[in-house]
C-alpha positions as CSV (number, residue, x, y, z in Angstrom):
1,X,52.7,7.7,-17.6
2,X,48.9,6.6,-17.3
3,X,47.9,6.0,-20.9
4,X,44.3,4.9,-22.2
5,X,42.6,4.4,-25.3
6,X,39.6,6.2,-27.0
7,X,37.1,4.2,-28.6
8,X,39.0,4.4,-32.5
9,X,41.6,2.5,-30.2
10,X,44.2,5.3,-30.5
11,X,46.2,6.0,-27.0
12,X,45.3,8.2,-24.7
13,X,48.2,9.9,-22.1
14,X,45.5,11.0,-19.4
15,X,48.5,12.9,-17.8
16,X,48.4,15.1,-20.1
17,X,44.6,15.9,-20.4
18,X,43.3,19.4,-19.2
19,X,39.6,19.7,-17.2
20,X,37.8,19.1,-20.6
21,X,39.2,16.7,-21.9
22,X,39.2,14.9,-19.0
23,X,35.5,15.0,-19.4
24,X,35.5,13.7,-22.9
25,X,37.9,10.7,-21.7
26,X,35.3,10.1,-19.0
27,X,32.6,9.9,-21.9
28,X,34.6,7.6,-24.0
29,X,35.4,5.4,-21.2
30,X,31.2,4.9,-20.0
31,X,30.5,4.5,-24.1
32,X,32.7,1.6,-23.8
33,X,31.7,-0.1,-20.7
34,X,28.3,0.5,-22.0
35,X,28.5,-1.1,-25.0
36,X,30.8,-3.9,-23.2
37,X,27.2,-4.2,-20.8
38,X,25.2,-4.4,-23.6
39,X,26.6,-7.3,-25.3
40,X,26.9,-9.3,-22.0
41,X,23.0,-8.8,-21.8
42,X,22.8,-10.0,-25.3
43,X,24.6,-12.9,-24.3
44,X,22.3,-13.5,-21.6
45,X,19.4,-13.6,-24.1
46,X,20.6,-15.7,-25.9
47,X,21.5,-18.2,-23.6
48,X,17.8,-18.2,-22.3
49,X,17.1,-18.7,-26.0
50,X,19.3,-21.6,-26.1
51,X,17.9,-23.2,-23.2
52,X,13.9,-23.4,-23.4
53,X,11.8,-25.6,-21.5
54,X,8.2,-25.9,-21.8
55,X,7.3,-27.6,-17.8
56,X,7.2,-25.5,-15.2
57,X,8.3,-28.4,-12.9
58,X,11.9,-28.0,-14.6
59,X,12.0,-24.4,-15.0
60,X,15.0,-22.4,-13.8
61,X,14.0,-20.7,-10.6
62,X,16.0,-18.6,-7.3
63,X,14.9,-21.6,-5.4
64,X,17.1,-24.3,-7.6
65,X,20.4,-23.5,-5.6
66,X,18.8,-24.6,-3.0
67,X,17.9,-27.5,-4.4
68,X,14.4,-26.8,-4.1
69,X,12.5,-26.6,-7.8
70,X,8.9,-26.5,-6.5
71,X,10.3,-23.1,-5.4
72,X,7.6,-20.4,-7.5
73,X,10.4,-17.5,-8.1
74,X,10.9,-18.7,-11.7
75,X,12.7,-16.4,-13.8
76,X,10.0,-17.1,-16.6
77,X,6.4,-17.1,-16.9
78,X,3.8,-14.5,-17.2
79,X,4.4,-13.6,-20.9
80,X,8.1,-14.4,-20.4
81,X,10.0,-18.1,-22.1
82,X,10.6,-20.7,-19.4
83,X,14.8,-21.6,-19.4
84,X,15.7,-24.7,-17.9
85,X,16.6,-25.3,-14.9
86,X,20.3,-25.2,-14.1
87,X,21.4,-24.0,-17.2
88,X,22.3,-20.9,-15.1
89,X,25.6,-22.5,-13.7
90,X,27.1,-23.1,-17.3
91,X,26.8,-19.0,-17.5
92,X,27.8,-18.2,-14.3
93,X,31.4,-20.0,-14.9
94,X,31.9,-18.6,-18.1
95,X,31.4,-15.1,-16.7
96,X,33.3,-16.0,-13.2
97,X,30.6,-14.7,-11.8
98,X,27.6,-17.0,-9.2
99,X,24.8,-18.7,-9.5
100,X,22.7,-16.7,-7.9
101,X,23.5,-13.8,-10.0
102,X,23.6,-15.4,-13.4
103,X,20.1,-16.3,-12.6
104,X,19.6,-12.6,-11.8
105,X,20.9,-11.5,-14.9
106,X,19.0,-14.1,-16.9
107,X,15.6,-13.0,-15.7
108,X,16.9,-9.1,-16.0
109,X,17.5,-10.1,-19.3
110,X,14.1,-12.2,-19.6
111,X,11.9,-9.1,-18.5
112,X,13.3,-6.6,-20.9
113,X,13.2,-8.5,-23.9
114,X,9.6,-9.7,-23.6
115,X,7.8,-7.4,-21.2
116,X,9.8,-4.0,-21.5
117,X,10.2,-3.4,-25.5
118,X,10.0,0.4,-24.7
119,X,12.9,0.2,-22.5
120,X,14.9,-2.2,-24.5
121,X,15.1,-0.4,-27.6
122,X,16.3,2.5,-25.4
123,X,19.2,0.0,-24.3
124,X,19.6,-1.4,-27.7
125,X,20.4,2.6,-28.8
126,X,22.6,2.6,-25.9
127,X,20.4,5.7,-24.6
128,X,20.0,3.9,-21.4
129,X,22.9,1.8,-19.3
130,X,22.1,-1.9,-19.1
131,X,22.7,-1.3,-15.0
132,X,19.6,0.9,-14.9
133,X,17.3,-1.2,-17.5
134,X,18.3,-3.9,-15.0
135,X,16.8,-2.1,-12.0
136,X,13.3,-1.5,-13.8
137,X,13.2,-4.9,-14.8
138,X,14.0,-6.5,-11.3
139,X,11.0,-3.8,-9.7
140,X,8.4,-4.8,-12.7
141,X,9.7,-9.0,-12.3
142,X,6.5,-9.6,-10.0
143,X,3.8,-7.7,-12.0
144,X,1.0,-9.0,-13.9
145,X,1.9,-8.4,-18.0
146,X,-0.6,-5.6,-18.3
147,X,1.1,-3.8,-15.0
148,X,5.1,-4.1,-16.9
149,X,3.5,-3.1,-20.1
150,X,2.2,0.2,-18.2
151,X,5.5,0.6,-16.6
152,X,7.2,0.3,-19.8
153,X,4.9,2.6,-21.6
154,X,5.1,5.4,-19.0
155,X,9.1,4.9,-17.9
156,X,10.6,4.5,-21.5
157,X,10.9,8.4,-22.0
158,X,13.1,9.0,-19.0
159,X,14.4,5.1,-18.3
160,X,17.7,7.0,-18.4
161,X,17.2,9.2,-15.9
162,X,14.5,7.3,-13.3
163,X,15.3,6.7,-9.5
164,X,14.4,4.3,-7.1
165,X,12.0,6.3,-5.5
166,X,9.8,7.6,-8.9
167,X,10.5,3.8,-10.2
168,X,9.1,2.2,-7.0
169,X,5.6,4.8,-6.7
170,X,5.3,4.1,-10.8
171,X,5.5,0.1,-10.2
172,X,3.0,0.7,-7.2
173,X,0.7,2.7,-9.0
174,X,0.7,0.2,-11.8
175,X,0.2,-2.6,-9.4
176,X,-2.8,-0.9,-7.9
177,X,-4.2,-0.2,-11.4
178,X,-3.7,-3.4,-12.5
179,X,-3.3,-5.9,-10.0
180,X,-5.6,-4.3,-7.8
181,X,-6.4,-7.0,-5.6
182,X,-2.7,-7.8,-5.1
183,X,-2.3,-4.5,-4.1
184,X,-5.2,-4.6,-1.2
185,X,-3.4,-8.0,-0.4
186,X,-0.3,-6.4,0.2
187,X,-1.8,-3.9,2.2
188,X,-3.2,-6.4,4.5
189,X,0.0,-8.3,4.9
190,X,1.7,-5.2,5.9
191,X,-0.8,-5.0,8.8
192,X,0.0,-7.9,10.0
193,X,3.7,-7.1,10.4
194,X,2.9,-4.2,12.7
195,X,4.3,-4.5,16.3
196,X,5.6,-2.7,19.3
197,X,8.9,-4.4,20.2
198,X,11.6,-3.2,23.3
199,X,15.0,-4.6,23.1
200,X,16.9,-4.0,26.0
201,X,20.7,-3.5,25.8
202,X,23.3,-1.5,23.9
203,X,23.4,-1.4,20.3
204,X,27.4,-1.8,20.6
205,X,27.9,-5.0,22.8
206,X,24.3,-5.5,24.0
207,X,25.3,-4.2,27.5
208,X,22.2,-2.6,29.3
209,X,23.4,0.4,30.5
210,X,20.2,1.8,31.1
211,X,19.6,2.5,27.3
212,X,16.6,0.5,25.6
213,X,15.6,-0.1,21.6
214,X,12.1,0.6,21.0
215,X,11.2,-0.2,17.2
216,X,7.3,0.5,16.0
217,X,5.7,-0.8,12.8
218,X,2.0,0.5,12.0
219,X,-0.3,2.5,10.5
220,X,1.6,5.7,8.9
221,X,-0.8,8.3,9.8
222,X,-0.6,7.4,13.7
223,X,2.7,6.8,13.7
224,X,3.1,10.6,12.0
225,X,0.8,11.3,14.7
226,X,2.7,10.6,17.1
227,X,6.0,11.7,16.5
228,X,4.5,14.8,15.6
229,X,2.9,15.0,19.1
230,X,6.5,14.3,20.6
231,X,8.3,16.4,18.2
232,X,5.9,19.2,19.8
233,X,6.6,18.1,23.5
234,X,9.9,17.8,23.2
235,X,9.8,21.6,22.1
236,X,8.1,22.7,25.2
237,X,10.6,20.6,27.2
238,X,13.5,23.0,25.9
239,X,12.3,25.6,29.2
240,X,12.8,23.6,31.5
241,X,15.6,21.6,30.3
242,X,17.9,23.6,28.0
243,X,20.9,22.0,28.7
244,X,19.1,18.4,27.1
245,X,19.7,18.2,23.4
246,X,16.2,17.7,21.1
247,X,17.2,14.3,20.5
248,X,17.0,13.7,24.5
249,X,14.5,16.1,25.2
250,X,12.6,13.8,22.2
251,X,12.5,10.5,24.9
252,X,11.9,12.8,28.2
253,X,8.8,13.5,25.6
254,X,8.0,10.3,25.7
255,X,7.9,10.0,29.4
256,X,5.9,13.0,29.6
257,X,3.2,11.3,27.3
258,X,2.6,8.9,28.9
259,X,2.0,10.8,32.1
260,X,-0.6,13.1,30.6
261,X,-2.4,9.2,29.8
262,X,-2.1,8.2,32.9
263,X,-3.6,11.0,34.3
264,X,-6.5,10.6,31.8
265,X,-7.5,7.3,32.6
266,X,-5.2,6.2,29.9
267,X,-6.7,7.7,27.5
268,X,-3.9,9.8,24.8
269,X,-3.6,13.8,25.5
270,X,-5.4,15.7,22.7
271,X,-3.3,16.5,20.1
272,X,-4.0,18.6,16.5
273,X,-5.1,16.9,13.8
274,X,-2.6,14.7,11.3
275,X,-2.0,17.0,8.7
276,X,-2.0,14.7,5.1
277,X,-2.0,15.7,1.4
278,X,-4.4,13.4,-0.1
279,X,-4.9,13.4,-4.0
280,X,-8.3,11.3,-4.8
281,X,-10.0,11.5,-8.3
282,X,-13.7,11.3,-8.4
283,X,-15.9,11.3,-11.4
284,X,-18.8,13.5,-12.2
285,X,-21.3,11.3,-10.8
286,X,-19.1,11.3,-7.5
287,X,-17.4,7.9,-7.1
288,X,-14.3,7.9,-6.0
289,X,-11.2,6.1,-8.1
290,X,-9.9,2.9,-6.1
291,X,-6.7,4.6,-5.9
292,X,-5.4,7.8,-4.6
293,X,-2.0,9.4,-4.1
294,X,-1.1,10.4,-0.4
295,X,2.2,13.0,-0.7
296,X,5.5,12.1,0.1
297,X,4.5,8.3,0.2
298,X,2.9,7.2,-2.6
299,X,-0.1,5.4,-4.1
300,X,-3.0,4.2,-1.7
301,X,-6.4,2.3,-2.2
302,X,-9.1,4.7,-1.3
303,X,-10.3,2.2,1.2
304,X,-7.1,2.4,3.2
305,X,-7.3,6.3,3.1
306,X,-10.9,6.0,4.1
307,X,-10.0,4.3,6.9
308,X,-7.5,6.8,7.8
309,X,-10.0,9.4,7.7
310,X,-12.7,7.2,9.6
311,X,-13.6,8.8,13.0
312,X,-11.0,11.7,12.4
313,X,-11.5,15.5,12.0
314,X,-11.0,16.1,8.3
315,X,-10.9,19.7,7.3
316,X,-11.1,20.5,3.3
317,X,-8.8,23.5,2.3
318,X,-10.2,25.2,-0.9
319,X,-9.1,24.1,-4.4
320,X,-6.1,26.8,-5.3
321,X,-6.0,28.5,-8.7
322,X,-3.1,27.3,-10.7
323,X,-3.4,30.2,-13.1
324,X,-3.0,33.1,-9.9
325,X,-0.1,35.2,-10.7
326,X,-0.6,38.6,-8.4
327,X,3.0,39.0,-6.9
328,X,3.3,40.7,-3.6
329,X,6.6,43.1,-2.7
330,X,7.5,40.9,0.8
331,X,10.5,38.5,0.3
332,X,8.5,35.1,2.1
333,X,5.6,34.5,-0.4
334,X,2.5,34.2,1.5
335,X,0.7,30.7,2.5
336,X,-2.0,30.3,-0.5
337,X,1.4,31.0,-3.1
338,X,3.5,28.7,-1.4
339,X,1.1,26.1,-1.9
340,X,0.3,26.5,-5.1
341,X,4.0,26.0,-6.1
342,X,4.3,22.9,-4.2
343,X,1.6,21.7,-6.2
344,X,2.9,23.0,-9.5
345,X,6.5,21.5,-9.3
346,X,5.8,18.7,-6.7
347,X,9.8,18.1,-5.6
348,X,12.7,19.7,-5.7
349,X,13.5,21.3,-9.7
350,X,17.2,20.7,-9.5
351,X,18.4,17.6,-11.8
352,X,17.2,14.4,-10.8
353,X,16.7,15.6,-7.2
354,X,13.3,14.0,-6.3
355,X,13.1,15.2,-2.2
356,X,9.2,16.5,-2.0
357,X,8.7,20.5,-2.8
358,X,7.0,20.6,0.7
359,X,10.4,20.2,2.6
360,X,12.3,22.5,0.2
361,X,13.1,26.0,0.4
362,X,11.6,28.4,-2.3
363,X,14.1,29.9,-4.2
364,X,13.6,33.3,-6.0
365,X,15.0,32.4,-9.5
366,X,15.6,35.8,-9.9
367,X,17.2,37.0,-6.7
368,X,15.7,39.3,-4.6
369,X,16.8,42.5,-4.4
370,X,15.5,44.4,-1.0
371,X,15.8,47.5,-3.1
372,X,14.7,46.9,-6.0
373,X,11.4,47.1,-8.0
374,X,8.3,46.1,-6.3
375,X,6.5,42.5,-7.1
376,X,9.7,40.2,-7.4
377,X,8.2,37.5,-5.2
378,X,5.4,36.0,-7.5
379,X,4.9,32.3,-8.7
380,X,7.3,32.4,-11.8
381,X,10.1,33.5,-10.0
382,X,9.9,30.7,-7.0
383,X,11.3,27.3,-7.5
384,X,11.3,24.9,-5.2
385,X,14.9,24.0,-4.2
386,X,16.3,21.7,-1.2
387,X,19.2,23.0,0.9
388,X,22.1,21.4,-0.2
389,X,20.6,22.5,-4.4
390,X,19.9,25.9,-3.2
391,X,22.9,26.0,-2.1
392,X,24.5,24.9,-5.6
393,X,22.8,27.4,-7.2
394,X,23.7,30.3,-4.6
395,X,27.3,29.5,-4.1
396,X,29.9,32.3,-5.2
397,X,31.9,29.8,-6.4
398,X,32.3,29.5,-10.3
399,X,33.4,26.6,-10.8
400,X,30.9,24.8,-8.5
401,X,27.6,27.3,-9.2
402,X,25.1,25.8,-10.9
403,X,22.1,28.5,-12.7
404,X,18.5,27.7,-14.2
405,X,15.6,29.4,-15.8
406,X,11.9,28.5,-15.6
407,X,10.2,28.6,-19.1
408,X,6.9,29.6,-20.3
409,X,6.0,25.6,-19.9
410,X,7.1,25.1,-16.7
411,X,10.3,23.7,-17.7
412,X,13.9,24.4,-15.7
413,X,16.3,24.9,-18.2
414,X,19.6,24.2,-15.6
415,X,23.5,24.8,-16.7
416,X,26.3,24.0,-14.7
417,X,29.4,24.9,-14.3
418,X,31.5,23.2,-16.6
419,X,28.3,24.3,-19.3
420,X,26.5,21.2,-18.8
421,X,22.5,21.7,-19.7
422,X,20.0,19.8,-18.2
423,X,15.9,20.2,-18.6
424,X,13.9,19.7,-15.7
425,X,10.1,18.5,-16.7
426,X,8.5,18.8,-12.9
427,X,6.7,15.1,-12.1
428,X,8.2,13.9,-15.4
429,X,12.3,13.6,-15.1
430,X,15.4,15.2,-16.4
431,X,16.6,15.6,-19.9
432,X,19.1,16.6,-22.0
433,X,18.2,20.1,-24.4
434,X,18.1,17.5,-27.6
């Protein structure tokens, strides 16, 4: 007999526990790991406290096991208390755990007591698991104090909810906003990494069987370029070989391109125009913000997009209207609707899901009825969904079907299927109904 406790300390036979209260074990279980977390990263504070040091030269640092302390990775500084250095071992024994990650929970701990107070206090509530506030302080360790505090401010609200990929974009944005010359520093290190590199053998024992590694590192729009261009080859490849599967007919393509530049005096075939969603703000005397938002990868200096757009064809689609609400009785929405929820929602509006509206499917929220009443596809009754969420919410199974509501704010209101609610604020996060 498996027996537990709850958290008044009274037993628990989890044999005996039906689907719900399974659930409520499950609940009582993470409120006492949390609260067991909690208290280790109070202990971690206060061992910083404990330990101050007021020269640099004998600060605690990544570097130290290494026996290097000129190393600059401190786990201090920049509105944060030097600790001295190697006071992290004393910790890391007591906790059986090493160096290296005592001094990462001692800098964790560092960054949200002095540079994340909007986060901490969410922690101290126990709103947020000290595994997660550990995450957004380990992505805001390297900004400047004015870039944390805009993390803080803008991630405290949903800190309980973030992923890596909205937390890494927010610390990016910040960075550019803030640290803007860091930011155009990093951009130009990042060019220097790019590189054409062949490896020839298999990726198994490093036999060449006639099977090469190719890896590219460059510019993203000529890189999207490109595999677009093979992506469209390789399509046109499927007549003449449709016995080659795309992923084959995808190299053939390769072959095939570099043909057509041959033939052209090596010079590239023609192909259409990148397609990129671009998000610039300008003011009203037309200067353009230093930092834009390019879709589906995050924030960019305007001078790198201007050099994107530097000797290319650009073609500006019209500004759509996000108040158009005329509904139209075809089941596929047409072009100048689909866009304008894409816009409206940004990714996918099923709990935490973050994968970009533009590579969902839109889902009638009502479904659509071929013979029923005229005008059911129209922009409050489409929501973007990705397969596998679509597919959650269109399941005939009960007990795995998940349904949702779009309000008059814009809000999903989601329930599942053991009744759990969920509130989806598009661009913002997910939240309980409270």
């Amino acid at each position: 007999m498996l027996t537990e406790t709850d958290l008044a300390g009274g037993p628990v036979r989890v044999d005996d526990l039906d689907r719900s209260s399974v659930l409520w074990l499950a609940e009582q279980a993470k409120a006492r790991e949390a609260a067991a977390a909690l208290a280790v990263l109070h202990a971690a504070i206060r061992w910083c406290e404990t330990n101050p040091v007021e020269d640099p030269k004998w600060a605690a640092g990544f570097g130290e096991v290494g026996a290097d302390l000129d190393c600059p990775e401190r786990i201090g500084g920049d509105g944060r208390p030097l600790v001295a250095a190697f006071s992290a071992e004393p910790l890391a024994v007591a906790m059986a755990i090493s160096t290296t990650s005592a001094l990462t929970l001692m800098a964790d701990a560092l960054e949200l007591a002095h540079r994340l107070p909007r986060v901490m206090a969410r922690v101290e509530a126990l709103e947020v698991p000290v595994w997660r506030a550990r995450s957004i302080a380990q992505a805001t360790s390297g900004l400047s104090p004015d870039a944390a505090a805009y993390v803080d401010a803008e991630i405290a609200a949903r800190a309980h909810r973030v992923g890596p990929v909205v937390l890494a974009r927010l610390v990016e944005t910040a960075r550019a906003r803030y640290d803007t010359d860091a930011h155009e520093e990093a951009e130009e290190a990042a060019r220097e990494s790019w590189d054409v590199t062949l490896t020839h053998g298999d990726g198994r024992d490093q036999r060449w069987l006639g099977t090469s590694w190719m890896q590219i590192t460059g510019d993203s729009a000529t890189l999207a370029d490109l595999q677009d261009l093979v992506g469209r080859v390789a399509h046109d490849l499927l007549a003449t070989h449709p016995d080659l599967s795309l992923p084959r007919r995808r190299v053939l393509a390769l072959q095939v391109i570099v043909d057509r530049a041959r033939a052209h005096g090596d010079a590239p075939a023609p192909g259409r125009p990148y397609k990129a969603y671009v998000h610039l703000t300008a003011t009203l005397e037309g200067d353009i913000a230093p930092l834009g938002r390019v879709e589906d990868l995050g924030p960019a200096t305007s001078a790198l997009i201007r050099d994107w757009l530097s000797g290319s064809r650009v073609t500006v689609t019209p500004v759509l209207d996000p108040d158009r609400g005329d509904p139209v009785d075809a089941h596929d929405p047409p072009e100048w609707m689909r866009e304008q929820v894409i816009h409206r929602d940004q990714h996918c509006v099923f709990p935490d899901c973050r994968r970009p509206a533009r590579r969902c499917d839109l889902d009638h929220i009502d479904p659509y009825d071929p013979l029923g009443p005229p005008g059911q596809t129209r922009p409050e009754n489409l929501a973007p969904l990705c397969r596998r969420h679509h597919r959650a919410k269109t399941t005939t199974d009960p007990t795995r079907q998940w349904r949702y509501r779009r309000t008059a704010h814009g809000h999903y209101t989601w329930t599942g299927p053991e009744e759990q609610r969920l509130v989806v604020v598009p661009g913002v996060g997910t939240y309980s109904p409270a």
